[in-house]
Structures are given as structure tokens and as C-alpha cells.
N, C-alpha and C positions, 0 to 999 in steps of 0.2 A: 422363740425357737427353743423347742427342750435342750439340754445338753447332752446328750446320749447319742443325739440323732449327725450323721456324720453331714459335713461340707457337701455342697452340691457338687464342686469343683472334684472332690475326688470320687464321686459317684461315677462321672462322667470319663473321667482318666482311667479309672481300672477299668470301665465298660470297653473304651475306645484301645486301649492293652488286649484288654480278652479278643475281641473282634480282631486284631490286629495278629498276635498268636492264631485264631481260627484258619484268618485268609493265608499265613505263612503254609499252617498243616496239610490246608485245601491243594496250595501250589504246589507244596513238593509233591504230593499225591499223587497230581497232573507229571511231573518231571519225571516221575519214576515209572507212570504208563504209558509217556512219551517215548521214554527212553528201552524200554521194553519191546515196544512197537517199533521203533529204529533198528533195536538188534538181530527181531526176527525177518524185518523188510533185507536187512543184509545178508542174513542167510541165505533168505529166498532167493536172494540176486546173484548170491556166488554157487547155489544148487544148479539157477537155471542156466549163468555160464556154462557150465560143466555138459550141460545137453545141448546136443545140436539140433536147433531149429532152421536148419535150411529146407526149403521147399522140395517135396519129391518131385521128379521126373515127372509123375503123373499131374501134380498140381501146376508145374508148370507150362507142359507141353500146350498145341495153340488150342486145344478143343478144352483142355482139362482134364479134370480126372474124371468128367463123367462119358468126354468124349476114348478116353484109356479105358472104363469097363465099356463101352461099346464094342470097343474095336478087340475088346479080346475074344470077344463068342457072337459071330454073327444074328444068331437068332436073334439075338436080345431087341435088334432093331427092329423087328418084324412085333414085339410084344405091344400090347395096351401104352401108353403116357402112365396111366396109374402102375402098372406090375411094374414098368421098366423102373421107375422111381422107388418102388418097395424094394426089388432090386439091388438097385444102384446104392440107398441106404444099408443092405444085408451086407453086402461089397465093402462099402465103408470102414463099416464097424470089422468085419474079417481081416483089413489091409490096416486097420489100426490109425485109419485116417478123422477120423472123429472126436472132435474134442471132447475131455473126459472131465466129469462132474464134481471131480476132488479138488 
């Protein structure tokens, strides 16, 4: 074996170091977009405290809210299944009953 050329033993030591340094870099990585992701889930959780999600009247009531746009303008029974329902969606989105895409 020439003399120049280094021990196997310490080929393999700073290899298993280096690897060892990589996976620490890797982890904090992970810990700090964990931890990131932790802070903004608590935000969200003490935003959405702050709004009241209790059920309207109409979501409750025994028909629902589709039986509350019935009941507020007769005609509407007398319409098509298909218009009452195009309807009933315009209703929705006006009474701000429709869940929103943000």
C-alpha cells in the first residue's frame, strides 16, 4: 500500500461524520417547517374563535334553509325542480350562506 494513500478506517469515519452533519441539517429543516406550521395552525384557531359559527335560524329550522327560501315567496313552489334549485343557489350565495373558497 503506497504511503500517501489514507487508512480505510478514517475514510469511512469522516464519511459517516459528513452523513451524520447532513441528516442533523436535514432535521432541523423539518423542525423549523414544523414548527412554522404549528404557529400558523394557532393563529388560525384563535382567528376562527373569534367568529361565531353557530347555525342560522334558517339552517336550523325543521325543513332548513331550503325549506326558509320557500316559505318566503310562494311562487317559488309552483317553479320547475331545476329553476327552484338555480334559485335556491342565487338565495344562498345573497344570505352569505355558502361556503367560500379562501
Amino acid at each position: 500500500m503506497p504511503e500517501g494513500a489514507p487508512p480505510t478506517n478514517l475514510i469511512l469515519l469522516s464519511t459517516a461524520v459528513g452523513l451524520l452533519v447532513l441528516l442533523l441539517l436535514v432535521s432541523w429543516g423539518i423542525a423549523r417547517r414544523l414548527a412554522r406550521i404549528d404557529l400558523k395552525l394557532a393563529d388560525l384557531s384563535v382567528r376562527m374563535d373569534g367568529e361565531s359559527s353557530a347555525p342560522t335560524v334558517s339552517e336550523t329550522s325543521p325543513g332548513g334553509a331550503f325549506e326558509s327560501f320557500l316559505s318566503e315567496d310562494a311562487s317559488r313552489r309552483s317553479l320547475p325542480k331545476a329553476e327552484q334549485f338555480a334559485a335556491y343557489r342565487r338565495w344562498r350565495q345573497e344570505k352569505g350562506l355558502n361556503w367560500s373558497n379562501s
